[in-house]
C-alpha positions in Angstrom: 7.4 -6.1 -11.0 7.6 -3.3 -13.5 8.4 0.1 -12.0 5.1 1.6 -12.7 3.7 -0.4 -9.8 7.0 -0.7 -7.6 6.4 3.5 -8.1 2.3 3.0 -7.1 3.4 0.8 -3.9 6.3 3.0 -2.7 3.8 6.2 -3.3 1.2 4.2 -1.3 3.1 3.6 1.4 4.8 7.1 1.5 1.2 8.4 1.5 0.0 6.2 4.5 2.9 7.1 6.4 2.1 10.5 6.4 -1.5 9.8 7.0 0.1 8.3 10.2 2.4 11.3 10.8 -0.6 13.8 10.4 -2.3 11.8 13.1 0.3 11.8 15.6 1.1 15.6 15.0 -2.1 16.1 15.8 -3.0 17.7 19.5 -6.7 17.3 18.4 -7.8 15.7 15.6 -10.5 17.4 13.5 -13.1 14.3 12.9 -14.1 15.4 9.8 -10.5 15.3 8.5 -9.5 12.5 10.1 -12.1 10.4 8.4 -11.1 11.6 5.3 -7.5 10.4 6.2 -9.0 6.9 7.7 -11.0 6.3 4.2 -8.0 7.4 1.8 -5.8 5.2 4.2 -8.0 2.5 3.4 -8.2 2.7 0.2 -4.3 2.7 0.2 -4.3 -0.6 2.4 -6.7 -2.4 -0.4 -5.1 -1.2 -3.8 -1.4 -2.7 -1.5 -2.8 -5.7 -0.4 -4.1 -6.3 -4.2 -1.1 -5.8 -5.7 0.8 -7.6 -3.2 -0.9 -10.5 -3.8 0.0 -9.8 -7.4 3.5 -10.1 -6.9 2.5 -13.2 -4.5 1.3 -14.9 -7.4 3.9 -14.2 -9.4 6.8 -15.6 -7.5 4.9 -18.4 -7.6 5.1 -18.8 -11.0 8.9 -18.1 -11.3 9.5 -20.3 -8.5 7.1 -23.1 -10.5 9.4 -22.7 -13.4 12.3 -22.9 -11.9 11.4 -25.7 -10.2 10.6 -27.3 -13.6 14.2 -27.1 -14.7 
């Protein structure tokens, strides 16, 4: 993994966790901003699971190359 996208998933995941902290500090939640956080959260979950599935993939093919020796 090169550390331009270890750096996107470690920001993505610091991001969501304070989407999640902003939530639980809140007494009441202002709907309209917490929308905003549910979409941007979302976003956050699909860009993570794409590139995990990346990475996925590419043990794969180390593993099928190792394998080969």
């Amino acid at each position: 993994m090169t550390k331009k996208n270890e750096d996107n998933l470690t920001l993505s995941l610091q991001k969501l966790e304070s989407i999640v902290n902003w939530f639980e500090s809140q007494e009441e939640v202002d709907v309209e901003e917490g929308l905003k956080k549910i979409r941007e959260g979302a976003e956050l979950i699909q860009s993570s699971r794409k590139r995990f599935k990346e990475v996925e993939n590419e043990f794969e093919e180390i593993r099928n190359v190792l394998e080969k020796e």
